[in-house]
Each structure stands twice: as structure tokens, then as C-alpha cells.
N, C-alpha and C positions, 0 to 999 in steps of 0.2 A: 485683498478679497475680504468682504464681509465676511464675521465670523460664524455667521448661523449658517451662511453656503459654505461653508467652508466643513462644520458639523456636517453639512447632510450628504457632502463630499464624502469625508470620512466614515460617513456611516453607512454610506451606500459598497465604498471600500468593502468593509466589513462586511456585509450583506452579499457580496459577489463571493467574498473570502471563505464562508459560509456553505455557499454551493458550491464550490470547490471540490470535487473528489479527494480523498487524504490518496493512499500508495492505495493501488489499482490491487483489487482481490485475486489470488492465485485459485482459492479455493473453487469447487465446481457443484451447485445444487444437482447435476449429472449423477454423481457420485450415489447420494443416498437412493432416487428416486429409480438407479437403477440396481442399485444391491435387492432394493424392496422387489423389486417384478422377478430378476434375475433368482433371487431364495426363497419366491414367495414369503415375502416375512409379513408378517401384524401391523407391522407401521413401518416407515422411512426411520434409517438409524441417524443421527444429528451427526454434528460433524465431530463430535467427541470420542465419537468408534474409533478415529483416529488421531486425530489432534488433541492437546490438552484443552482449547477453545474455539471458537468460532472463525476463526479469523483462517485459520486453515494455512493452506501452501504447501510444497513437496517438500522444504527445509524445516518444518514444522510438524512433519508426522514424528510423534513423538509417544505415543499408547503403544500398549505391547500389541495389538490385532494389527496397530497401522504398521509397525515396522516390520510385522512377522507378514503382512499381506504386500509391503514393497520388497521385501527380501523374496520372495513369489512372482515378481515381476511389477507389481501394478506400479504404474509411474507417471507422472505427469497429470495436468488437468484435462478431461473431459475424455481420456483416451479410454473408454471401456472394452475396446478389446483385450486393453493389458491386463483391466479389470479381471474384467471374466476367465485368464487365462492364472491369474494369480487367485483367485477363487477357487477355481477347479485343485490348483494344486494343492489348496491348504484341506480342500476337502479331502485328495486321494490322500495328503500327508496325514488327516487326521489331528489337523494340529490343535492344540489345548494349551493358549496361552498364558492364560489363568491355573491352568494345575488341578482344575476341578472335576477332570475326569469325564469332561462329553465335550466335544470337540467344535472348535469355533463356530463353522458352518451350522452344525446341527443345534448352537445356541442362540444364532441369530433367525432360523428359520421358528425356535420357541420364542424368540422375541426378548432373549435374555442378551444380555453383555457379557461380551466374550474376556472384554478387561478384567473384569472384577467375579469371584464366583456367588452366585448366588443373586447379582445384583437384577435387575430388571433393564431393559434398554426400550420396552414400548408402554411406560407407563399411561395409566388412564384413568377412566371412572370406573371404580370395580363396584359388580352389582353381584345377587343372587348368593343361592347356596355355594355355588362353586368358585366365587370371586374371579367371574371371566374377566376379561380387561378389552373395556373400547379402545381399540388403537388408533393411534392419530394417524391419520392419513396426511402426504405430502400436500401442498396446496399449488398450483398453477400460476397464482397471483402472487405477486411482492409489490412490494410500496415502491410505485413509479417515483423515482428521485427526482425529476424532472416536477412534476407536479409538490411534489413535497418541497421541492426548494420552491416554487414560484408564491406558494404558501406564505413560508419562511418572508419570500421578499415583500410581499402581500401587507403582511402583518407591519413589516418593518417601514416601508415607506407609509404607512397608515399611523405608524409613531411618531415619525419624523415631522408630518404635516401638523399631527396635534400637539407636538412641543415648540413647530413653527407659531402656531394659530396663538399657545398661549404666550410664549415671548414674543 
């Protein structure tokens, strides 16, 4: 095989390899967008309320709110009933994971973080005398991967042609 098809063989490899999904997400955008309506809070909490990062999963709840809110019941992804039933009981428990003396629930409904005392969990652009805070609000839309990789591949076979054209 000629080596320049052979290169776009190879690159095209790559470029499939690319769109690729890596290990399939446990975590569930469900999660935040229903603690927000369910506690009335200020903004959607991220996925660090209970995870250490983003990447989420039930083996991965690892922060004191997410362990003290699965020890409550909440389990698995997208399952908000267990949600809601492990919420209620941290509220009648009163729980204060953090040690700060006003209780998880009623820190997320101020928009604070339950993990840490004092922290903030809906930061924003603070205006005025009283330093209100815009909350972010969840968003509906995520970056279609679908489109995003055809991009990716877009670009790529648009390389490949002009490193054909010049060798």
C-alpha cells in the first residue's frame, strides 16, 4: 500500500478513535437540576456536593453531604425518588455535616455548601450594597457530541487533504 494512503488510513483510525466514548458516565445531570426545584435553591449544586469531581458515579460519592445523603437512602443514578426520600430525612435529621451549626438542607436552600462551613456553593456576579449573588441557573443544552465529533473529523480530513496536496 502506498504510504501516504496508508497515513490517511491511519489518521482516519485516529480520528474514529477520537469519537470514541472513553467508560460510559454513571453520573446523572437529574441530580442537580432536581435538588434545585425540590429545595428551591439559587442555583443547580454541581456535581461536587457530592463527588470530589465531575466525573460522578455511586462508587465515587465521596464529600461528607454525598455520603451522609446515601447513608439516607439516595442511590443509584437518576432514581429521585430515593433522592427525595434521603433529603427529607436529612432535613427531619437536621443533619450538619460540616459542624457549622445550621443544617444541610437549610444551607443549600441559602445557596451555601454543606461540605465546607462558610463556603459558598451558588457563587456569581455580586452587585449592590447588600452583595446579592446572580445564581447560575441549570442550562437545557449540552454540547451535542455527535456534532462535536463530526467537527473534530471535519477539521481532520481537511488536514489530511492539505498534507496530501502538499506531498
Amino acid at each position: 500500500m502506498h504510504r501516504s494512503i496508508r497515513s490517511v488510513f491511519a489518521s482516519f483510525g485516529l480520528a474514529l478513535a477520537a469519537l470514541a466514548p472513553a467508560e460510559p458516565a454513571v453520573a446523572s445531570q437529574v441530580y442537580p437540576d432536581h435538588v434545585l426545584t425540590k429545595l428551591q435553591m439559587p442555583c443547580a449544586p454541581g456535581c461536587q456536593l457530592c463527588h470530589l469531581d465531575a466525573s460522578g458515579g455511586p462508587a465515587k460519592i465521596n464529600q461528607k453531604f454525598g455520603t451522609a445523603a446515601k447513608m439516607a437512602g439516595a442511590a443509584g443514578a437518576a432514581q429521585t425518588d430515593k433522592l427525595d426520600t434521603a433529603l427529607a430525612a436529612l432535613a427531619a435529621s437536621n443533619s450538619d455535616v460540616d459542624g457549622d451549626g445550621v443544617g444541610d438542607i437549610a444551607e443549600l436552600q441559602a445557596g451555601t455548601d454543606p461540605n465546607a462551613a462558610g463556603a459558598e456553593l451558588c457563587g456569581g456576579i455580586k452587585y449592590g450594597c447588600v452583595a446579592s449573588t446572580i445564581a447560575r441557573r441549570p442550562t437545557t443544552k449540552s454540547l451535542d457530541a455527535t456534532a462535536s465529533g463530526a467537527s473534530l473529523f471535519t477539521v481532520l480530513v481537511g488536514l489530511l487533504l492539505l498534507r496530501r496536496r502538499r506531498g
